[in-house]
PDB file as gemmi writes it, atoms N, CA and C in Angstrom:
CRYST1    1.000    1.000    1.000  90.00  90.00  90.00 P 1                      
ATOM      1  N   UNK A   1     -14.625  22.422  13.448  1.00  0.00           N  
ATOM      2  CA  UNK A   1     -13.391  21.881  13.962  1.00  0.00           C  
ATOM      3  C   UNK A   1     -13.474  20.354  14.091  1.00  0.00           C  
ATOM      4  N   UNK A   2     -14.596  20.053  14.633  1.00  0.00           N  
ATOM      5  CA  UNK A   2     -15.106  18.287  14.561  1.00  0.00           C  
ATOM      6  C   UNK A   2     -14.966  18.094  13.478  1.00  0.00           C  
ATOM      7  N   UNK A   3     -15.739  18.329  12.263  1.00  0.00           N  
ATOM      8  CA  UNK A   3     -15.864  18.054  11.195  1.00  0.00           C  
ATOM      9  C   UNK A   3     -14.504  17.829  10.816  1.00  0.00           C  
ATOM     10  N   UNK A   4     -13.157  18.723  10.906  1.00  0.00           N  
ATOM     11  CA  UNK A   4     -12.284  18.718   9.696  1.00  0.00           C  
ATOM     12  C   UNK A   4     -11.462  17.687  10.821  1.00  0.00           C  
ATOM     13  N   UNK A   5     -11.479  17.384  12.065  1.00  0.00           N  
ATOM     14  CA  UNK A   5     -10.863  15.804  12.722  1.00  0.00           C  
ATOM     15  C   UNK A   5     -11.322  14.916  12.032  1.00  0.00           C  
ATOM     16  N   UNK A   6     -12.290  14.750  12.107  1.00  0.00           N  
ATOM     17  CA  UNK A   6     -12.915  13.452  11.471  1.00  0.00           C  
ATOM     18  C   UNK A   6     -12.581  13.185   9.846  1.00  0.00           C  
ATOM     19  N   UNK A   7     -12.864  14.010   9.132  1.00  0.00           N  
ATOM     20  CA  UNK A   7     -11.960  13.988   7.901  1.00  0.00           C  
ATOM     21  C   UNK A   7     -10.512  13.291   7.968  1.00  0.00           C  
ATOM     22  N   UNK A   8      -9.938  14.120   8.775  1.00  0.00           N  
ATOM     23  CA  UNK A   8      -8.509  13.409   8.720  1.00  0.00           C  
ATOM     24  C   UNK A   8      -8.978  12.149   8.888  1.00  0.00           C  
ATOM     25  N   UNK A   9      -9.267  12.344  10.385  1.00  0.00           N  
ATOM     26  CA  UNK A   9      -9.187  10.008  10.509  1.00  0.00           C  
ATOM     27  C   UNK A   9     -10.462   9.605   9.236  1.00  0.00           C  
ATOM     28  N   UNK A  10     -10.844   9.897   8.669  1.00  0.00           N  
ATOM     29  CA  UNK A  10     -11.655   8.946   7.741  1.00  0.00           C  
ATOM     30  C   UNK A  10     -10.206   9.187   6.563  1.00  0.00           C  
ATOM     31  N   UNK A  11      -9.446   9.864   6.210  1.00  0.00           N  
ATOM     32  CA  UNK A  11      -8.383   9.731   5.260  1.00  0.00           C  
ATOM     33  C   UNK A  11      -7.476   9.044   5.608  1.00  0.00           C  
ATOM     34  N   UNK A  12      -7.159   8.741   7.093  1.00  0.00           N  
ATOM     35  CA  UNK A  12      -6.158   7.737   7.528  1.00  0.00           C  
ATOM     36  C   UNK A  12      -6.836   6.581   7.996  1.00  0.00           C  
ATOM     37  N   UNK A  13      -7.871   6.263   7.819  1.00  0.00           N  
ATOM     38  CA  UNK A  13      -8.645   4.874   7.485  1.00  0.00           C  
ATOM     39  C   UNK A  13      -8.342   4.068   6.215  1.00  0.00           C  
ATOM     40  N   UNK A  14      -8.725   5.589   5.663  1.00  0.00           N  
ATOM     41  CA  UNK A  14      -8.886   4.973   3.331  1.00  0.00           C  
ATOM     42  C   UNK A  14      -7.339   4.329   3.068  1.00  0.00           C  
ATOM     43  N   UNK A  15      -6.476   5.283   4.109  1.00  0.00           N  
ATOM     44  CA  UNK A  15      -4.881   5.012   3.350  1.00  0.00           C  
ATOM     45  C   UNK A  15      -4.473   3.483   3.980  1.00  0.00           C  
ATOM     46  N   UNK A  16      -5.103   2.788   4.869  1.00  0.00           N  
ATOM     47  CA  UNK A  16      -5.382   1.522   5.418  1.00  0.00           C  
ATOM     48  C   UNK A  16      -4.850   0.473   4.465  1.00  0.00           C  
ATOM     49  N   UNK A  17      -5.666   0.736   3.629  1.00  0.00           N  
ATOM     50  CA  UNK A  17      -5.471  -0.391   2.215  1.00  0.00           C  
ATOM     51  C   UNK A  17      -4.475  -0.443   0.983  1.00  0.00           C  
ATOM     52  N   UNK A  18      -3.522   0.738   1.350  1.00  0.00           N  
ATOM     53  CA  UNK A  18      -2.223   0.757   0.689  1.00  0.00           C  
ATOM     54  C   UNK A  18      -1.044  -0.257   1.607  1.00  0.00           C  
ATOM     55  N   UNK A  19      -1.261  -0.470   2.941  1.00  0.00           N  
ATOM     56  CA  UNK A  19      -0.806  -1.512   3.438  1.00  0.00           C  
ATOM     57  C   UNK A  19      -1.437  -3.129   3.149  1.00  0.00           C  
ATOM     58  N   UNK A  20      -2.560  -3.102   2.775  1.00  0.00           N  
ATOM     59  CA  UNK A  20      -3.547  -4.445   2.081  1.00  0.00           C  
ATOM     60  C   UNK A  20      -2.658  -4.759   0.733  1.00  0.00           C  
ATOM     61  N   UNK A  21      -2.438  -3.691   0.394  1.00  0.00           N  
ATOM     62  CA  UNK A  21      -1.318  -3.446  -1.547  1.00  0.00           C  
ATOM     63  C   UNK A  21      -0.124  -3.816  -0.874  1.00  0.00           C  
ATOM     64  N   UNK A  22       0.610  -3.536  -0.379  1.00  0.00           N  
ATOM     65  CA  UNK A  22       1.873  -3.715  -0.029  1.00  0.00           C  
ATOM     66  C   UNK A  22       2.222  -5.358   0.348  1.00  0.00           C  
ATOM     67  N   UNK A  23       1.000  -6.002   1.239  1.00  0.00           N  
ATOM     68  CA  UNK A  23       1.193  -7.186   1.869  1.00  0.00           C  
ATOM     69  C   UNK A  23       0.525  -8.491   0.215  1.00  0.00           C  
ATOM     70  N   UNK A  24       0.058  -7.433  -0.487  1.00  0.00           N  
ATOM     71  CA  UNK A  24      -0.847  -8.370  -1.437  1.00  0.00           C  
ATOM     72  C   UNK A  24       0.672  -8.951  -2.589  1.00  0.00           C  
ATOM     73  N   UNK A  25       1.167  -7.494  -2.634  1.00  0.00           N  
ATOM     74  CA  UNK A  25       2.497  -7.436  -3.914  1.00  0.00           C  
ATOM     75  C   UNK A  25       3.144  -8.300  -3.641  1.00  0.00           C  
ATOM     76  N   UNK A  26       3.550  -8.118  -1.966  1.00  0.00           N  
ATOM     77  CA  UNK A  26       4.846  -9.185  -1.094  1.00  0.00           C  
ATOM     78  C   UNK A  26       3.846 -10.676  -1.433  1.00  0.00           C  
ATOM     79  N   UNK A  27       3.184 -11.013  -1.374  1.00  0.00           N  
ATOM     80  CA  UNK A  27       2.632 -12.360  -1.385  1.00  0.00           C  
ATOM     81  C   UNK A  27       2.795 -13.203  -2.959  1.00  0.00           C  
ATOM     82  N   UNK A  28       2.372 -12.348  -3.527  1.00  0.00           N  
ATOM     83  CA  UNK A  28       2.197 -12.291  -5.608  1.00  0.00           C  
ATOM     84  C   UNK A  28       3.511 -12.703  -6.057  1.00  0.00           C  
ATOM     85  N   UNK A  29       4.620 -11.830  -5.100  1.00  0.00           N  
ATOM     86  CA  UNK A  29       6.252 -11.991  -5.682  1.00  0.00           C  
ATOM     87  C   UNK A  29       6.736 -13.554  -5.081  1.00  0.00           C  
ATOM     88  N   UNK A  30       6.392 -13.432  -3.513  1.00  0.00           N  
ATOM     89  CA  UNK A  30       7.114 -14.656  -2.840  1.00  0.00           C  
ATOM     90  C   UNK A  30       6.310 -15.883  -3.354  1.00  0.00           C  
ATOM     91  N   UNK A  31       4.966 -16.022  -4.318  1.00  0.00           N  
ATOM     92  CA  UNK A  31       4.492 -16.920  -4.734  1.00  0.00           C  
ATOM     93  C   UNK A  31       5.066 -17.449  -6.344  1.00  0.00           C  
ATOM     94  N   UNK A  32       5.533 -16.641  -6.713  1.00  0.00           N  
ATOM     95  CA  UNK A  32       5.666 -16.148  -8.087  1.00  0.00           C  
ATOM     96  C   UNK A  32       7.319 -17.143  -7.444  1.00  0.00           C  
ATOM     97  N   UNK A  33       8.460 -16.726  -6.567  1.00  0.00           N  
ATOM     98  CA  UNK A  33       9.423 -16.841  -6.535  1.00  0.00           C  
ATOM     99  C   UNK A  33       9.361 -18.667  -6.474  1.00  0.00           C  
ATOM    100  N   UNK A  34       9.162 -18.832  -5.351  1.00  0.00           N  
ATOM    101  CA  UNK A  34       8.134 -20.066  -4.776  1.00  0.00           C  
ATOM    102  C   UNK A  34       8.141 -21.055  -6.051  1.00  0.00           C  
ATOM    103  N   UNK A  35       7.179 -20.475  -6.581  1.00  0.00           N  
ATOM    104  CA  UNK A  35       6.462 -21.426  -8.016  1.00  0.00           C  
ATOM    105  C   UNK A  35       7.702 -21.733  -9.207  1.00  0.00           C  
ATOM    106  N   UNK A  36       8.535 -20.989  -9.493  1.00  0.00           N  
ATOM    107  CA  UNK A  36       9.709 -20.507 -10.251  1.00  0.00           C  
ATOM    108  C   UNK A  36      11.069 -21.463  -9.165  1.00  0.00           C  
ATOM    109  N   UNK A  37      11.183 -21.470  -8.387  1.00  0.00           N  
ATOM    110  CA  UNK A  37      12.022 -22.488  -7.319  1.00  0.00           C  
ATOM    111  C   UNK A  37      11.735 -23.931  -7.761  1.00  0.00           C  
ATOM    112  N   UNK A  38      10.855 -24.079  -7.869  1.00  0.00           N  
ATOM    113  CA  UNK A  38      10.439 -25.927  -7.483  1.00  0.00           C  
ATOM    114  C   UNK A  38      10.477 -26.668  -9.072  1.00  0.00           C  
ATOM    115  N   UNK A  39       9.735 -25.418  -9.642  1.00  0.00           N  
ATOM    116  CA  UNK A  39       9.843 -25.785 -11.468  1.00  0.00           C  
ATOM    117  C   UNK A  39      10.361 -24.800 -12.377  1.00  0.00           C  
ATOM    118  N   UNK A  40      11.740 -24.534 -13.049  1.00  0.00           N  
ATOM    119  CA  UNK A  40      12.079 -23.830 -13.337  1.00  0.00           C  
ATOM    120  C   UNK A  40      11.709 -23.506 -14.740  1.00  0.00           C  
ATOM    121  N   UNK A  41      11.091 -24.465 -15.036  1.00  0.00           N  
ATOM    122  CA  UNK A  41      10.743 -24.441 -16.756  1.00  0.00           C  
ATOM    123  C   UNK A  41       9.414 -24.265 -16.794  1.00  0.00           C  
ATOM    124  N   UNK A  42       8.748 -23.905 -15.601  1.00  0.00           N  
ATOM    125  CA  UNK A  42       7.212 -23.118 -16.042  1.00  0.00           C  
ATOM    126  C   UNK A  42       7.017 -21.774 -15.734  1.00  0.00           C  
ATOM    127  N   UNK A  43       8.518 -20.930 -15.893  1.00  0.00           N  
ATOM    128  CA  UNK A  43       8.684 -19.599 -15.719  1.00  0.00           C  
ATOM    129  C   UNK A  43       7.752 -18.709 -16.824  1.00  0.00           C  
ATOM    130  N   UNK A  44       7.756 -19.024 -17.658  1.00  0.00           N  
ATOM    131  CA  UNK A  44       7.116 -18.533 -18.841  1.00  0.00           C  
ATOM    132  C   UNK A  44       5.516 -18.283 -18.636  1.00  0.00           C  
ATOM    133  N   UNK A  45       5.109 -19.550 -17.725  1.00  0.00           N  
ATOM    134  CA  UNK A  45       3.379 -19.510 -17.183  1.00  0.00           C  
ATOM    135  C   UNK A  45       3.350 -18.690 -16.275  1.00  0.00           C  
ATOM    136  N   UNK A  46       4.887 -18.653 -15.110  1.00  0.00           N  
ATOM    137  CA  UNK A  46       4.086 -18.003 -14.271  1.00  0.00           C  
ATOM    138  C   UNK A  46       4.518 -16.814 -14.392  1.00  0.00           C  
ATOM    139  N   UNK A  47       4.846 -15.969 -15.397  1.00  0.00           N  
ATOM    140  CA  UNK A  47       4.873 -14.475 -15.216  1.00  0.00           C  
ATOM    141  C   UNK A  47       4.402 -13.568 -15.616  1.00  0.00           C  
ATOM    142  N   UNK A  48       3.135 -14.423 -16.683  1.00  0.00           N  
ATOM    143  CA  UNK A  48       1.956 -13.112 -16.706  1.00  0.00           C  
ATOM    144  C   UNK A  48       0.824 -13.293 -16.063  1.00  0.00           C  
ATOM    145  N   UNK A  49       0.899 -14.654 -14.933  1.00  0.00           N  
ATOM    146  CA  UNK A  49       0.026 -14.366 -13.970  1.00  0.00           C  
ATOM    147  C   UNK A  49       0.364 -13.469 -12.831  1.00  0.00           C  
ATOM    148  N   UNK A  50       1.764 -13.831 -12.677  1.00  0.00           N  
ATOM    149  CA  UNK A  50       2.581 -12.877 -11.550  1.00  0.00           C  
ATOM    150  C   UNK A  50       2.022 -11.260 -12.045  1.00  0.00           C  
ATOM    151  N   UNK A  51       2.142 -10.503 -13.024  1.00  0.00           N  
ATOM    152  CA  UNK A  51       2.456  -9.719 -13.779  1.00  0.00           C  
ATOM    153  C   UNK A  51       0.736  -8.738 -13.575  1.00  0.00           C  
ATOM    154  N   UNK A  52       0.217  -9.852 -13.430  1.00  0.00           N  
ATOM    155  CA  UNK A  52      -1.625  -9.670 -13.250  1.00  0.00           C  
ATOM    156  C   UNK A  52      -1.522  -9.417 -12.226  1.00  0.00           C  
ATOM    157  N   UNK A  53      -1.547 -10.338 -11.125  1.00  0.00           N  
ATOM    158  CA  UNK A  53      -1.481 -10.588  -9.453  1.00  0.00           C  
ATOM    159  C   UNK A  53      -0.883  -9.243  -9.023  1.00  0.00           C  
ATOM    160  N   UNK A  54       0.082  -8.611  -9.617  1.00  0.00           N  
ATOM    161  CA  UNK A  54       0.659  -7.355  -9.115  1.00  0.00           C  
ATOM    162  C   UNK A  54      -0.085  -6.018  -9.764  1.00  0.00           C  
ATOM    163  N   UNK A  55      -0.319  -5.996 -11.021  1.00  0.00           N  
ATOM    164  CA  UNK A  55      -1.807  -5.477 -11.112  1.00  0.00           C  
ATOM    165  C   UNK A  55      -2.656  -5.102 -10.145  1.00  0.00           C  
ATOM    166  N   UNK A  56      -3.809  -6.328  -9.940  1.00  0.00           N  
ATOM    167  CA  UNK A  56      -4.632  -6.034  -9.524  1.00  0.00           C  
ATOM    168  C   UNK A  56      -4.184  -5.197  -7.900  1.00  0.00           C  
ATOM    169  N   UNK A  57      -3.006  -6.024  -7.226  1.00  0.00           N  
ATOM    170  CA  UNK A  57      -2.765  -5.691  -6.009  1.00  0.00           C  
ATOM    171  C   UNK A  57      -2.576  -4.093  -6.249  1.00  0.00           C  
ATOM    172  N   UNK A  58      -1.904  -3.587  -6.721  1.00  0.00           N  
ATOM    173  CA  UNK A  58      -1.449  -2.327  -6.959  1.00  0.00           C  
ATOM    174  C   UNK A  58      -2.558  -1.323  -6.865  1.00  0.00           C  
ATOM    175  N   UNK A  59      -3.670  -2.047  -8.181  1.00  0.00           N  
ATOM    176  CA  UNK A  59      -4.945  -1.208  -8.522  1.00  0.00           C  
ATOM    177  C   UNK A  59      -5.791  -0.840  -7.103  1.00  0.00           C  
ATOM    178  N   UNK A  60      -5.585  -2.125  -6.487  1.00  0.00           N  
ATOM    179  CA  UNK A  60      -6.134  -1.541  -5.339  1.00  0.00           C  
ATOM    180  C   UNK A  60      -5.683  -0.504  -4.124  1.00  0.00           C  
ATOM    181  N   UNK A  61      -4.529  -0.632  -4.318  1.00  0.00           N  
ATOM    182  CA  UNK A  61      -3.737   0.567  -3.391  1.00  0.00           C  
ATOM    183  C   UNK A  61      -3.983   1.701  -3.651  1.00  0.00           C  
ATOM    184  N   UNK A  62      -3.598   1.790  -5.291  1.00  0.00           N  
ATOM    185  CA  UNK A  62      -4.310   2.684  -6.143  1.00  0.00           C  
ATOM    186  C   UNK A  62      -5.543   3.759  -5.480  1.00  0.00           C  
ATOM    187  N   UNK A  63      -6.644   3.164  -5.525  1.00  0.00           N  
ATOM    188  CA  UNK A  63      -7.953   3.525  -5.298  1.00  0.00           C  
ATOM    189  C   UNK A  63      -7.892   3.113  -4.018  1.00  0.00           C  
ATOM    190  N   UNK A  64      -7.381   2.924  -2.905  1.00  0.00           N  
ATOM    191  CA  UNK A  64      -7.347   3.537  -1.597  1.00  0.00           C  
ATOM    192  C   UNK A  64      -6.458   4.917  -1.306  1.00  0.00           C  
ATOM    193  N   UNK A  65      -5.670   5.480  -1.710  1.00  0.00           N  
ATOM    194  CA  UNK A  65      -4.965   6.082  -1.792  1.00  0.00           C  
ATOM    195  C   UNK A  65      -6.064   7.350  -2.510  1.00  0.00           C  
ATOM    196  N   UNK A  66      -6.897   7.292  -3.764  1.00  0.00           N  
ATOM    197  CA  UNK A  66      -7.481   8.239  -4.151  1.00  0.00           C  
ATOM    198  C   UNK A  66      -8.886   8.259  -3.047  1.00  0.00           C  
ATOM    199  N   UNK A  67      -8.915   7.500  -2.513  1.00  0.00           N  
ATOM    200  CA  UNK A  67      -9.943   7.719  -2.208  1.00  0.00           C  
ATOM    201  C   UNK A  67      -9.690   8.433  -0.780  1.00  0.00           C  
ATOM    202  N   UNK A  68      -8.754   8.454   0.175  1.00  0.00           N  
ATOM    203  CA  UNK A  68      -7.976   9.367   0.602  1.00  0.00           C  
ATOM    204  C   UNK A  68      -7.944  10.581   0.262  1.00  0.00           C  
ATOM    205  N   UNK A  69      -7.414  10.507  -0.760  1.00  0.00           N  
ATOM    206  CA  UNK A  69      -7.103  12.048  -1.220  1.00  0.00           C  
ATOM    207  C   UNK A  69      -8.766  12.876  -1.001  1.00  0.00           C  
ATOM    208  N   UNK A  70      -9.593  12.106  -1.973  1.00  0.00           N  
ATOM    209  CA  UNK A  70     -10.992  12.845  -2.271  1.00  0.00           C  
ATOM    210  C   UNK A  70     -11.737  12.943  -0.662  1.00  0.00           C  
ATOM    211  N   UNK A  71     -11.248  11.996   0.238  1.00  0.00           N  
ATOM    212  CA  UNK A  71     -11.815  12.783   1.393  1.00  0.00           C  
ATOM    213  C   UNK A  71     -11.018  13.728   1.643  1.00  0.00           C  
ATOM    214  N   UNK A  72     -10.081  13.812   1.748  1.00  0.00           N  
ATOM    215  CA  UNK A  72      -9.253  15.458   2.484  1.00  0.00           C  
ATOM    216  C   UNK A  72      -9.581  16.506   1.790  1.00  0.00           C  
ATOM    217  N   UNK A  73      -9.827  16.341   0.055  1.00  0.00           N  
ATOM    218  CA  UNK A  73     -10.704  17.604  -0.601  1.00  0.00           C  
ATOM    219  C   UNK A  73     -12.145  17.637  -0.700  1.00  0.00           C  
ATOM    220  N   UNK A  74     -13.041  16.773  -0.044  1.00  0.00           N  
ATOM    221  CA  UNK A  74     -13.914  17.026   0.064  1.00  0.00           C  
ATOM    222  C   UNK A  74     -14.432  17.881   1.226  1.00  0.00           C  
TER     223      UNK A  74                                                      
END                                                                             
């Protein structure tokens, strides 16, 4: 019965870092917007860094989220 508590809260720990993704995306966009405001003619540069930046943020939500999962089936 201990055992399968603790599971849960170690799965609602892992899911922690889908809010880390969420605050990373919001930052990537309002930088992206930001950068695109001040110079409008270096849109072209900044949107496959933007395009990355949301990537990686994602990837990581990603793999908090599985890693979640694999504790509740483990």
């Amino acid at each position: 019965m201990l055992a399968q508590g603790c599971k849960y809260i170690g799965a609602g720990l892992a899911a922690f870092g889908l809010a880390g993704a969420g605050v990373g995306v919001g930052l990537v966009f309002a930088a992206a917007i930001y950068g695109t405001s001040r110079n409008p003619s270096q849109y072209k540069t900044i949107l496959p860094i933007m395009v990355l930046g949301f990537a990686l943020a994602e990837a990581t939500g990603l793999f908090a989220l599985m890693l979640s999962f694999v504790i509740l089936n483990s």
